[in-house]
C-alpha positions as CSV (number, residue, x, y, z in Angstrom):
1,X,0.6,-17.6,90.8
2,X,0.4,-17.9,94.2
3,X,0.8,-21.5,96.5
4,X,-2.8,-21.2,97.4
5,X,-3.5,-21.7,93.5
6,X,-1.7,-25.2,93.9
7,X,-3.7,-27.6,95.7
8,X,-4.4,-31.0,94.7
9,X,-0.7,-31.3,92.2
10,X,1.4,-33.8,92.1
11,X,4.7,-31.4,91.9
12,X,8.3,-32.4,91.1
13,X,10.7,-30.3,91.9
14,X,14.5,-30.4,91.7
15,X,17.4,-29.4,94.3
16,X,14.9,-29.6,96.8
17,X,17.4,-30.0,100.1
18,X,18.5,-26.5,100.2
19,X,17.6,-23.7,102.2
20,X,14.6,-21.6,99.5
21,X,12.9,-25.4,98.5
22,X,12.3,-26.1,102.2
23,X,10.5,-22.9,102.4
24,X,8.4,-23.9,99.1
25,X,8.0,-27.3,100.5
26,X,6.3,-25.7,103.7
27,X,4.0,-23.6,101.3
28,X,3.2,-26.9,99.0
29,X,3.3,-29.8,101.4
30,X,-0.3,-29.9,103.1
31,X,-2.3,-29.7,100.3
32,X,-0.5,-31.5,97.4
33,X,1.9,-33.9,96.9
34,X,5.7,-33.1,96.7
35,X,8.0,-35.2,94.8
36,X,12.0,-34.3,96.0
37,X,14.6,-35.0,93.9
38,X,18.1,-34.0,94.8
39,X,21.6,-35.4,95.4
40,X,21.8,-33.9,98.9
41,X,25.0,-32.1,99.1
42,X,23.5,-29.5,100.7
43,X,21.2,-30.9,102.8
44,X,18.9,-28.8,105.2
45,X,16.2,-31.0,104.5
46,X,16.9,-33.7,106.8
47,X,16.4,-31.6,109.3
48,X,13.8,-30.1,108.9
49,X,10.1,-31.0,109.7
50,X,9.4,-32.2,106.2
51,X,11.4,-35.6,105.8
52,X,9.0,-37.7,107.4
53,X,5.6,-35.9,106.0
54,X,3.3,-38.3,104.2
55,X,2.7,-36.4,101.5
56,X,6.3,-35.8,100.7
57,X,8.4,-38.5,98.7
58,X,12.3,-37.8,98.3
59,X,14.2,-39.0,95.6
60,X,17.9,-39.1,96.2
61,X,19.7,-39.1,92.9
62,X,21.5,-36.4,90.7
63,X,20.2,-34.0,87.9
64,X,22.1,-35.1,85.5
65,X,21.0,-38.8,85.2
66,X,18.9,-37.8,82.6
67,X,16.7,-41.3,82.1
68,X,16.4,-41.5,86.2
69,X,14.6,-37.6,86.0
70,X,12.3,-38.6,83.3
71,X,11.3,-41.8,85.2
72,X,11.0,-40.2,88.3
73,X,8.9,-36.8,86.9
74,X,5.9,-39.9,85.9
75,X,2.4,-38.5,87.0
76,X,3.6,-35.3,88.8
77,X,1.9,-32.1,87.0
């Protein structure tokens, strides 16, 4: 699958502040909507060009709050 075969997704992905996910998130970002969800230890995100995009929503909580990743995984594909 390449990112030109995602368009139009609501996409949740986790651990999303590093480094490899901000190079995703540049792929994803323009045509679908990107749901963050990290704990930002290690956080190149913030600075970055993406924090601020309108069609990117960050959550900032950890993994391993199991009921808070259901909730927040709602409508994304």
């Amino acid at each position: 699958m390449t990112t030109r075969s995602v368009l139009n997704k609501c996409v949740f992905m986790t651990g999303d502040a590093g480094f490899i996910a901000n190079r995703i998130i540049s792929r994803l970002v323009d045509s679908n909507q990107i749901l963050v969800y990290d704990n930002f230890r290690r956080d190149t995100l913030s600075n970055s060009e993406f924090p601020n995009h309108a069609s990117l929503k960050i959550i900032k909580c950890d993994v391993l709050d199991y009921e808070k990743v259901l909730e927040s995984m709602n409508g994304a594909n």
